[in-house]
C-alpha positions in Angstrom: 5.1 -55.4 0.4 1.2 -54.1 0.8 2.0 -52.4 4.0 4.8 -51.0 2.3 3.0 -49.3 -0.5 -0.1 -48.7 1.8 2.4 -46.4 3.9 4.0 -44.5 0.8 0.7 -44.0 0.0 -0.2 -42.5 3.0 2.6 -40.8 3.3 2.3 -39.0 -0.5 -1.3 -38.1 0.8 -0.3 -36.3 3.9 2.6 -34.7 1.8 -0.1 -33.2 -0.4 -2.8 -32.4 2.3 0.2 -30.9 4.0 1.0 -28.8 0.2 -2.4 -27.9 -0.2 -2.8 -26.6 3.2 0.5 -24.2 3.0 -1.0 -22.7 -0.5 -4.0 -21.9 0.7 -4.5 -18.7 1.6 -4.7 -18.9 5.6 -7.2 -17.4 7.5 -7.4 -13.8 7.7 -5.0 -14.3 5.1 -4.8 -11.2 2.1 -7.7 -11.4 0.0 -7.6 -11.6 -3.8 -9.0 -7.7 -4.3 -6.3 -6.7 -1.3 -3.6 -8.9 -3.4 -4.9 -6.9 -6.9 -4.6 -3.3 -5.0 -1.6 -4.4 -3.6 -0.2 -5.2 -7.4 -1.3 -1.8 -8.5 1.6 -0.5 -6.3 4.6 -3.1 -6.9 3.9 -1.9 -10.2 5.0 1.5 -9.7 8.5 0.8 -8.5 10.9 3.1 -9.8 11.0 7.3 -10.3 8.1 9.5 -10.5 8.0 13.1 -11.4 5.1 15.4 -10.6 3.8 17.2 -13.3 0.4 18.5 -12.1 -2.2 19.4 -9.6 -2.2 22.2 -6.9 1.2 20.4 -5.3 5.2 20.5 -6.0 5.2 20.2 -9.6 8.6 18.9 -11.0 9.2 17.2 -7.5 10.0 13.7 -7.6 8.9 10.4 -5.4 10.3 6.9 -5.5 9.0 3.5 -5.1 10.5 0.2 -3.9 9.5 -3.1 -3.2 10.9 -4.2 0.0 11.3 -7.2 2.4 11.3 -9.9 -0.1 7.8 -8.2 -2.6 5.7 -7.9 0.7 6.2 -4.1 1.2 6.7 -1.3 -1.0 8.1 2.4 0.5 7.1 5.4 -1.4 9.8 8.4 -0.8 7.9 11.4 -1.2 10.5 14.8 -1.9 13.4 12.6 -1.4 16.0 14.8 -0.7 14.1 17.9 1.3 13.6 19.0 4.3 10.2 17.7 4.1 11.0 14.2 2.8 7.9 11.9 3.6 8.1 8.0 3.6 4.6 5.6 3.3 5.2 1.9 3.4 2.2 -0.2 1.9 1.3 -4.0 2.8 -0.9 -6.2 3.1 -2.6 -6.6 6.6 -5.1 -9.9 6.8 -7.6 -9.5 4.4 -6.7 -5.6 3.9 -4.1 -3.7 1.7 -2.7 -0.8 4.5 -0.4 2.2 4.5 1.1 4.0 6.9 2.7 7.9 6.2 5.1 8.5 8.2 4.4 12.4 8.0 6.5 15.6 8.1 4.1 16.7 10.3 5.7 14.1 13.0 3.1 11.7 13.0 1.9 8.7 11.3 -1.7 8.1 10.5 -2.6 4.1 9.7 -4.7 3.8 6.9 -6.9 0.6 5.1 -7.7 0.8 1.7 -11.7 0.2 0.7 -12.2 -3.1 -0.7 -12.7 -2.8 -4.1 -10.9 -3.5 -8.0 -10.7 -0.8 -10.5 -8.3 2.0 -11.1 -9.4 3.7 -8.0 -7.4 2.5 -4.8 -8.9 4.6 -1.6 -7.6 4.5 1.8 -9.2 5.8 5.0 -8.4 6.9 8.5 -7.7 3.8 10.8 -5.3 5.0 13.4 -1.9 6.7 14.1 1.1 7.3 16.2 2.0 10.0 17.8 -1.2 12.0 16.8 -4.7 12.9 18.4 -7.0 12.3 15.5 -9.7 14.5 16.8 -7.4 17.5 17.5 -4.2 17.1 15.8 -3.3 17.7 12.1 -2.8 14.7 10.1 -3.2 13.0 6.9 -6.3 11.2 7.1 -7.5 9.7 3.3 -5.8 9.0 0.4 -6.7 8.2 -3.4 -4.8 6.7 -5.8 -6.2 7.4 -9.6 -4.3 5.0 -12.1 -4.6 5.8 -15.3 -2.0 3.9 -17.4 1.5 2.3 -16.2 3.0 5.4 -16.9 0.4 7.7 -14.6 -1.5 8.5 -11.8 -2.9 10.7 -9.3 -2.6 11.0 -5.9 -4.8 12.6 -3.7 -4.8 12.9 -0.2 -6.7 14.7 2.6 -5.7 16.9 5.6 -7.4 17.1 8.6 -7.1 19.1 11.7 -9.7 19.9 14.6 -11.6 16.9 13.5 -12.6 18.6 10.2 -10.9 18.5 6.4 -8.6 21.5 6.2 -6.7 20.9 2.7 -7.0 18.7 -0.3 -3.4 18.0 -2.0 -3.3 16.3 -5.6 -0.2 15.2 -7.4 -0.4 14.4 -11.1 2.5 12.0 -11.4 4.1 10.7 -14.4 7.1 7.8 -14.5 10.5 9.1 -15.2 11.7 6.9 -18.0 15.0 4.9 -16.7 
């Protein structure tokens, strides 16, 4: 009967190594900041309206959490010629984007570690685009002011150099 209970006892100890092991977070696993900036955008699932800064105003974007909560896809102009889609994950220990661009291209970006209300992403890579010469998107800023606004900035570069700064004011369309 001791062997018995000496081998459910093993057995319930390897069971919980075994638990304990799959709930820790692996290695190169998301990091807690990564996981908190990744939040900040599940959280904006729904419609969004544009009501300020130098682009679109009135124009709308949509979010959605995707692929079981481990994706979200931003719509940008849904409906136009220029639609633009930017699907954000986590990567390892890094929250990344990548814009898939009416421009044709689509620049890779990692967001800077950090917590706050400030979420900034910078250059990392991108398909179908020579980052020294070709004209792409190449840092983003996300402002959060309240769970009903933000502001989104992001950069253009061409040549190698910043040609144009675009900022959207954006404010949740109630349901």
């Amino acid at each position: 009967m001791q062997a018995f209970h000496r081998t459910i006892e093993a057995a319930t100890l390897a069971t919980l190594l075994l638990l304990g092991a799959c709930s820790a977070t692996p290695s190169g696993g998301p990091a807690a900041p990564a996981r908190a900036q990744f939040e900040r955008f599940v959280a904006l699932e729904g419609d969004w309206r544009i009501t300020g800064g130098d682009h679109t105003v009135g124009a709308t974007h949509t979010y959605r959490t995707i692929a079981n909560g481990s994706a979200v896809v931003e719509t940008i102009f849904p409906g136009q010629p220029h639609e633009m889609v930017t699907v954000y994950h986590l990567d390892g220990p890094s929250l990344v984007l990548t814009h898939y661009c009416a421009l044709g291209n689509q620049p890779r970006m990692v967001a800077e570690p950090g917590e706050g209300d400030v979420v900034r992403f910078l250059f990392d890579s991108g398909g179908n685009l020579a980052a020294d010469t070709d004209p792409h998107m190449h840092d983003a800023r996300f402002t959060f002011v309240d769970a009903e606004r933000f502001t989104s900035t992001w950069t253009q570069w061409d040549g190698g150099v910043e040609i144009e700064r675009m900022v959207m004011e954006l404010e949740r369309i109630a349901p």
